[in-house]
C-alpha positions as CSV (number, residue, x, y, z in Angstrom):
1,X,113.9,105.5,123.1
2,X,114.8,101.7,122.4
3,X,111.7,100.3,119.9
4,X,110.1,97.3,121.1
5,X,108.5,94.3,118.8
6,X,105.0,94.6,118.4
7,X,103.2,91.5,119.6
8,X,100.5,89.2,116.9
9,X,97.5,90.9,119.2
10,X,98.9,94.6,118.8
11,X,99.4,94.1,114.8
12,X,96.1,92.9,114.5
13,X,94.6,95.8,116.4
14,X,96.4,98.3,114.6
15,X,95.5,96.8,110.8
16,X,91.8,96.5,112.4
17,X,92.1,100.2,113.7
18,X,93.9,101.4,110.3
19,X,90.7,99.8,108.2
20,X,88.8,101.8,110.2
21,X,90.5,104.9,109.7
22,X,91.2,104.3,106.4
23,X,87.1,103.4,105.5
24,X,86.3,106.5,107.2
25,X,88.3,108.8,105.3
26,X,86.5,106.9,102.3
27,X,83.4,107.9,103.6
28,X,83.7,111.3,104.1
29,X,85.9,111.8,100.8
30,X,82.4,110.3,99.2
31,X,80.4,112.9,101.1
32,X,80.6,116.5,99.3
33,X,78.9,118.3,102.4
34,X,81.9,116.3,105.0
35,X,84.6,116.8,102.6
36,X,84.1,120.2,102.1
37,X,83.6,121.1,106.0
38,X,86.9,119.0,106.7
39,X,88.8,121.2,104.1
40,X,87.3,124.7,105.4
41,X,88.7,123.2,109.3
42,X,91.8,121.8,107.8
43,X,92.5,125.8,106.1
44,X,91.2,127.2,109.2
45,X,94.4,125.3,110.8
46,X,96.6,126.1,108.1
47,X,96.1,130.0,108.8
48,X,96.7,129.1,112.8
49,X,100.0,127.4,112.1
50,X,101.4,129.7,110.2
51,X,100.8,132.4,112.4
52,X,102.6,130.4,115.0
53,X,105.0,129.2,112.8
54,X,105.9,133.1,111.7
55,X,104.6,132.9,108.3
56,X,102.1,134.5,106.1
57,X,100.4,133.9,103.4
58,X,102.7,135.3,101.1
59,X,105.3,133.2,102.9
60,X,107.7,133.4,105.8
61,X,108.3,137.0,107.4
62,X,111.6,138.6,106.7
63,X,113.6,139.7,109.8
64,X,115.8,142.2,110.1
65,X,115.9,145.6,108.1
């Protein structure tokens, strides 16, 4: 897929958007009671994609024997 320049108006609305973002995460990092219900989702979703991915948590399955 052949990359096009971004324009001034789409930079500026992406470094507006990435403050955001980046504030937010500030925010809740700051916040013990956020922070510590975004890391119990973000293990929850560990445990899903290594089931998908074939692993466990001792590490990838062997195959074969």
């Amino acid at each position: 897929m052949a990359s096009r320049k971004m324009t001034a108006q789409e930079r500026e609305w992406r470094a507006q958007d990435d403050l955001r973002t980046l504030t937010q995460a500030a925010q809740i990092q700051g916040d013990r009671s956020r922070l510590s219900a975004v890391q119990k989702h973000a293990a929850e979703q560990v445990r899903s994609l290594n089931k998908v991915a074939g692993k466990t948590a001792a590490g990838p399955r062997k195959r074969g024997k």
